[in-house]
C-alpha positions as CSV (number, residue, x, y, z in Angstrom):
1,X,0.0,0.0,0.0
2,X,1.5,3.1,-1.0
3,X,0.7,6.4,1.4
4,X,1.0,9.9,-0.1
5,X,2.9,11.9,2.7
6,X,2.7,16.2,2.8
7,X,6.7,16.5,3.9
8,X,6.4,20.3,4.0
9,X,4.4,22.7,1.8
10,X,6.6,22.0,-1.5
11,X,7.0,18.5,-1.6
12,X,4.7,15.3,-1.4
13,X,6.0,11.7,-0.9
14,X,4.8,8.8,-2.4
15,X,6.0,5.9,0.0
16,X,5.6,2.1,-0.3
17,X,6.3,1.2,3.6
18,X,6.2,-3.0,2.4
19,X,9.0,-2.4,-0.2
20,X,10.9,0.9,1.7
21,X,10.7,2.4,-1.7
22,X,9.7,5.9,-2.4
23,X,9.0,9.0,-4.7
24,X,9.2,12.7,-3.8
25,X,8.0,15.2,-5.6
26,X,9.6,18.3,-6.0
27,X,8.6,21.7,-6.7
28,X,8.9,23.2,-10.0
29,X,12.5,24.6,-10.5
30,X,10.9,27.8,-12.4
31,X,8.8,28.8,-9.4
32,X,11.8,29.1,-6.8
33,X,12.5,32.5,-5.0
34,X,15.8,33.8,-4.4
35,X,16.1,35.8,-1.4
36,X,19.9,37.1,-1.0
37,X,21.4,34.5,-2.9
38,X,19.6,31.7,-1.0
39,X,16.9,29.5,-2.5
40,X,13.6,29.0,-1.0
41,X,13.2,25.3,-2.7
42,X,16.7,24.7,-1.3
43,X,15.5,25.4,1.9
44,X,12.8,23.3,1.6
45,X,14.6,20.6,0.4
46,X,17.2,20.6,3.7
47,X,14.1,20.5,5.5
48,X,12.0,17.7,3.6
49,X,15.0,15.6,3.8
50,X,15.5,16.3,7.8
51,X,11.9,15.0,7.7
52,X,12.2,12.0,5.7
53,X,14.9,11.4,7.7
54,X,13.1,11.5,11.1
55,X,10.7,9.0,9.5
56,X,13.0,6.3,8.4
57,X,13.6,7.5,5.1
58,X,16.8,8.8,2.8
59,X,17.0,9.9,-1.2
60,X,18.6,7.4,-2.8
61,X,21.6,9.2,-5.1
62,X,23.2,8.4,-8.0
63,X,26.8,8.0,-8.0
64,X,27.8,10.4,-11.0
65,X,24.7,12.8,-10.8
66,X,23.7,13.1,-7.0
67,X,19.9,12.6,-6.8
68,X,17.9,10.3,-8.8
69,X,15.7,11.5,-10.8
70,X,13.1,9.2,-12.0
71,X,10.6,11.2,-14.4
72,X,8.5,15.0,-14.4
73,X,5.0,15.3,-12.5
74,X,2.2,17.6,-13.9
75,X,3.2,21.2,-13.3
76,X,6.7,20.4,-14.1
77,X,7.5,18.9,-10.8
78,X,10.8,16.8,-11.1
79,X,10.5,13.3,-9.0
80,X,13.0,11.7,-7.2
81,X,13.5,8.3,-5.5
82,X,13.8,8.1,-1.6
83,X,14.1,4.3,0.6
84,X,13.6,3.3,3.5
85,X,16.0,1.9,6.0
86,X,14.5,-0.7,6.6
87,X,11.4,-2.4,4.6
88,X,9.1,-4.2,6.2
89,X,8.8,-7.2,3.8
90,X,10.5,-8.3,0.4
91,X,8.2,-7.6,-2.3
92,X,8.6,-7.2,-6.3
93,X,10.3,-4.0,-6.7
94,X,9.2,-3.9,-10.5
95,X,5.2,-3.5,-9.1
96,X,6.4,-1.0,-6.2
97,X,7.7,0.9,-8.7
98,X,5.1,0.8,-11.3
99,X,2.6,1.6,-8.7
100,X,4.5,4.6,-7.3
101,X,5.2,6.2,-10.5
102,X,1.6,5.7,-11.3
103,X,0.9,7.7,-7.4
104,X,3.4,10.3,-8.2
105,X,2.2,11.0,-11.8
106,X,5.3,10.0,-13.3
């Protein structure tokens, strides 16, 4: 069962708790504020991943790129992957997946 989690008031996770797999989505990088020289989705984004964290869950990165991108929302929202630390059982991946991207809008 997937759960669709507010993180903070700019991004909305998509998180399978069987699998410990996951999809954020982000804001749209064209409505971001800059407010002396510091982003406001940045900000966000510190504080998303402080909450993920507090909940179990990290972004998953990609060695040569940082995060991992997996696909655009409607409004031009970009959509990463996040896991859990633990999962709670070992199901398909390949249907978590589907079934998230099809949650997120991907």
């Amino acid at each position: 069962m997937i759960f669709q989690v507010p993180v903070d008031s700019f991004h909305d996770a998509h998180l399978d708790l069987a699998s410990g797999l996951g999809l954020v989505v982000l804001p749209a990088p064209m409505d971001d504020v800059f407010l002396s020289g510091s982003s406001l989705h940045g900000a966000a984004w510190e504080y998303a991943v402080g909450m993920l964290r507090r909940m179990g869950w990290t972004p998953r990165l990609d060695p040569s790129a940082g995060l991992r991108y997996v696909g655009v929302a409607a409004g031009a929202r970009p959509v990463v992957e996040v896991e859990a630390e633990q999962a709670l059982v070992t199901t398909a991946a390949s249907q978590a997946w589907r079934d998230l991207r099809e949650a997120a809008g991907v």
